[in-house]
C-alpha positions, 0 to 999 in steps of 0.5 A: 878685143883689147888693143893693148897687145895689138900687134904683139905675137903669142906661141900656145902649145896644146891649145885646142882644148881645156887649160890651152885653148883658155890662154889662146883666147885670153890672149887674142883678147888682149890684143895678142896675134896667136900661133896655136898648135896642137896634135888635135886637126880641131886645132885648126878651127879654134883658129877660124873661131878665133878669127871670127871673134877678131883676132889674128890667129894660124894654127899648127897641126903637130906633136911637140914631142916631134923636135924638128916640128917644134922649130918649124912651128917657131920659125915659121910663126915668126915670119908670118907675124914678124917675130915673137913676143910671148911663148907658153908652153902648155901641151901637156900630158898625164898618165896616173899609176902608182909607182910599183904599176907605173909603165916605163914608157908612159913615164918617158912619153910624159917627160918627152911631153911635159919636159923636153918639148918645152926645152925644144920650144924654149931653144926655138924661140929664144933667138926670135925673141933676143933678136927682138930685146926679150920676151916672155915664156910661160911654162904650165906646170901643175900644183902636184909638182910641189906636192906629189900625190900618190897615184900621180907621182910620175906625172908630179916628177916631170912637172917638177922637172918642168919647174926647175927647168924654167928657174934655169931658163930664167936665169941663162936668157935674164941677159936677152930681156927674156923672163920665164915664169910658170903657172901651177894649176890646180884641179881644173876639169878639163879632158886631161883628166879622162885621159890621165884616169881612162875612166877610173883612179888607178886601183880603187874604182872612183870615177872621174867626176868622184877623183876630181870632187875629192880632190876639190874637197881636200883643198880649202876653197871648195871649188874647182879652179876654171881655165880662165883663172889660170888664162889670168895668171898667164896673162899676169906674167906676160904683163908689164907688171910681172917685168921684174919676175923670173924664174917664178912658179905661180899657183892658181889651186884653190889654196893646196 
């Protein structure tokens, strides 16, 4: 394990699986003790995993649509470590369907996910890391949040949401030493998508596999882009390189 980071603190949200549990380990590599959270119970032991491979890590069972579960976490995250230095908010939910089919419900569940939760996060944490002399935040958007796709356009919406809500953060905690950056990844197979397309694109018969294949296909790299390349680029931005960079959207989508 790295010992560039050792001692710092890392907050991941949605972190037991996929795109989360990438950045929570890339950053207990990098040195990072983490406070990990997500609706799942397996989220307890990627924390025991974690643990084994030498890092410091807790985990939370919690839904971060649950705002008061949200401070709970923050604050007693940073008794236990002793503050806080890095939050990337990460949770994030996607459910395809055209706009003529979209369900009200499943368009504020998203919002409730992919944007409130990350305000909530971001609210929680910004004392813990003023109080310290500033901090990083990480939002992960999505590359459709720039360039809607049909059958995705309510999910496209809230990421796009996502990215003008993190410009605003930027700006209001430049003062505190905090930066907010986002990261936009592109098409990462990862469970998000059986949950987004429950086993078919909406209206046209694809699987999954075949949805995701022509999604690569479109793009100019013709390949999916990993977990771990979007756990780089969150890495980026919380390194002293990025110290000069705010209010940015990073994208890691093979070239879309």
């Amino acid at each position: 394990m790295s010992t560039d980071h050792l001692g710092e603190v890392a907050l991941v949200t949605g972190a037991s699986r996929g795109i989360g549990r990438a950045i929570a380990e890339a950053l207990a590599g990098a040195g990072y003790a983490l406070g990990i959270c997500a609706r799942s119970p397996g989220i307890a032991q990627v924390a025991a995993e974690l643990r084994e491979g030498g890092a410091s890590a807790a985990a939370w069972e919690l839904d971060v649509t649950d705002t008061l579960g949200v401070h709970r976490f923050v604050n007693e995250a940073a008794e236990r470590f002793g503050g806080i230095g890095v939050l990337v908010n990460n949770a994030g939910m996607n459910r395809a369907g055209h706009i003529r089919e979209a369900y009200a419900n499943e368009v504020d569940a998203m919002f409730a996910v992919n944007v409130r939760a990350p305000l909530v996060a971001m609210q929680a944490v910004a004392p813990h890391m003023a109080a310290a002399g500033g901090g990083r935040i990480v939002n992960i958007a999505s590359w459709v949040a720039r360039s809607p796709r049909p059958g995705f356009v309510a999910y496209s919406a809230s990421k796009a949401a996502l990215l003008a809500l993190t410009r605003g953060a930027a700006l209001e905690f430049a003062d505190d030493g905090i930066t907010v950056n986002a990261v936009c990844p592109g098409n990462v197979l990862t469970e998000i998508w059986e949950t987004a397309l429950d086993g078919t694109s909406p209206g046209d018969g694809r699987t999954v596999e075949q949805v995701f294949a022509d999604s690569v296909e479109a793009q100019p790299i013709k390949r999916g882009v990993t977990a771990a390349e979007v756990a780089a680029a969150v890495l980026f931005c919380c390194s002293d390189g990025a110290r000069s960079m705010t209010g940015e959207a990073v994208t890691v989508a093979g070239g879309l």
